[in-house]
C-alpha positions, 0 to 999 in steps of 0.5 A: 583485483578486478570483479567479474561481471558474473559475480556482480550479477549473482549477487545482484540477482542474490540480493534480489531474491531475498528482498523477494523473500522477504516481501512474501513472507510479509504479504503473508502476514499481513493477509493472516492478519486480514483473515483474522480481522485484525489490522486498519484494512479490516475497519468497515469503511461508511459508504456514501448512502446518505449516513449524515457524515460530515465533509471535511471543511476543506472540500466542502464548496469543491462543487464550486472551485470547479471550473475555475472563476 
């Protein structure tokens, strides 16, 4: 039985455009839920003015390890 290189291709390229649609129908979703404010993108994220927040203890003296020695 031998496959012709066209019928690889179209279901390839049939393949791929479902995984296309997939992914818009979740760019979708995910932009409703964005508008709506739900979602861990719509958390208000600190800027760095000065608000007392405390560093991780792991970067803390990162100032220091610059450079090397």
């Amino acid at each position: 039985m031998e496959i012709n290189n066209n019928v690889i291709i179209a279901v390839v390229l049939g393949v791929l455009v479902v995984i296309a649609g997939v992914q818009a129908f979740q760019m979708a979703s995910l932009k409703n839920n964005v508008q709506q404010g739900g979602g861990a993108a719509a958390q208000p994220v600190a800027s760095g003015g000065g608000g007392g927040a405390q560093l991780p203890s792991n970067i803390q003296n990162l100032p220091g390890m610059v450079g090397g020695c």
